[in-house]
C-alpha positions in Angstrom: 126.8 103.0 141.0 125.3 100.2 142.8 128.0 98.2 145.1 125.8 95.5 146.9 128.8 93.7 148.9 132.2 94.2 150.5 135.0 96.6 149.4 136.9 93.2 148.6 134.4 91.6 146.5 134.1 94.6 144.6 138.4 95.1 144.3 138.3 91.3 143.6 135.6 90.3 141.4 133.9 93.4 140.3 130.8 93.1 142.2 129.5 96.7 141.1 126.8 97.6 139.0 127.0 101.2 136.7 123.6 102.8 136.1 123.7 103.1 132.1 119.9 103.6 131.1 116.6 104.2 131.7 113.1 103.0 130.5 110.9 105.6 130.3 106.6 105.5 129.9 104.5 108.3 129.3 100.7 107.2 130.5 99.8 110.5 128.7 101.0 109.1 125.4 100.5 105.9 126.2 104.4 105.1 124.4 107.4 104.0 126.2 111.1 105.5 125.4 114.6 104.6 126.3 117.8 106.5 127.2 121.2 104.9 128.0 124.4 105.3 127.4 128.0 103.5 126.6 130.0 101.6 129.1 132.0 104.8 129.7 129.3 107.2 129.2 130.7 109.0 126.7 127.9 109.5 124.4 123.8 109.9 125.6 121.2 108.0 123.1 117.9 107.9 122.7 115.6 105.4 121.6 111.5 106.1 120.7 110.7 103.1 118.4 108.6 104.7 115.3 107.7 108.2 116.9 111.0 109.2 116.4 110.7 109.4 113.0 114.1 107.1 112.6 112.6 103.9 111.5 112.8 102.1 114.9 116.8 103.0 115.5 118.5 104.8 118.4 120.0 108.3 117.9 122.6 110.0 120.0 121.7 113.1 121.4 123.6 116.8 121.2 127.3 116.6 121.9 126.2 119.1 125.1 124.3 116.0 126.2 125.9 114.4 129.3 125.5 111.5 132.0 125.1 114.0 134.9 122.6 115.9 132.4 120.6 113.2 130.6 120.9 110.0 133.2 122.5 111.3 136.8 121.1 113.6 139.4 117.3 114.8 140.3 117.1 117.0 136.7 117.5 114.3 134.0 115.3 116.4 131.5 113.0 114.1 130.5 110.8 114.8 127.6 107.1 115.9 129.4 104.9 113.5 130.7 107.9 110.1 130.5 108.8 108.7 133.9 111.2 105.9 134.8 109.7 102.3 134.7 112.5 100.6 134.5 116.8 101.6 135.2 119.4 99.5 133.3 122.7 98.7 135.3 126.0 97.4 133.9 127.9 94.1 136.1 131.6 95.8 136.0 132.9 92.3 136.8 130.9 90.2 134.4 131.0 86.6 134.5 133.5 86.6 137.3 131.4 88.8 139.2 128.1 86.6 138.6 129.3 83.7 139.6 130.4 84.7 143.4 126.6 85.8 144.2 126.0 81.7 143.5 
């Protein structure tokens, strides 16, 4: 969680962002990979374009598979050689909350 103003703004407006993914590139295998989850991180996914062998569509990973697991924390298990090149935040407040950083 990302809360880049005042305890009001974020009670007001919703001025908080929620880490739900990560890019990840392997140099290695020169091939890029993403894994994110749901607004209320209830379920992990992966996504590895053709590699995957699912014809270019996500798949959710073991039930076992968990935010603090998969996407929280210093262990996040990530396949050998991936590294994050990019994280993927949620706006809790949407709209309302883009508008008062105007």
């Amino acid at each position: 969680m990302l809360v880049p103003s005042t305890k009001l703004q974020v009670k007001r407006n919703g001025l908080v962002y929620d880490l739900v993914g990560f890019g990840l590139y392997s140099d290695k295998a020169s091939h890029f990979i993403t894994r994110y989850t749901l607004k209320n991180h209830s379920d992990i996914f992966v996504y590895g374009g053709m590699k995957n062998n699912r014809d270019g569509y996500s798949m959710r990973l073991d039930k076992k598979a968990s935010f603090a697991t998969h996407l929280a924390g210093n262990n996040q298990g990530f396949p050998g050689g991936y590294k994050v090149s990019a994280a993927i935040y949620h706006l809790r407040g949407g709209t309302r909350a883009q508008d008062t950083c105007k």
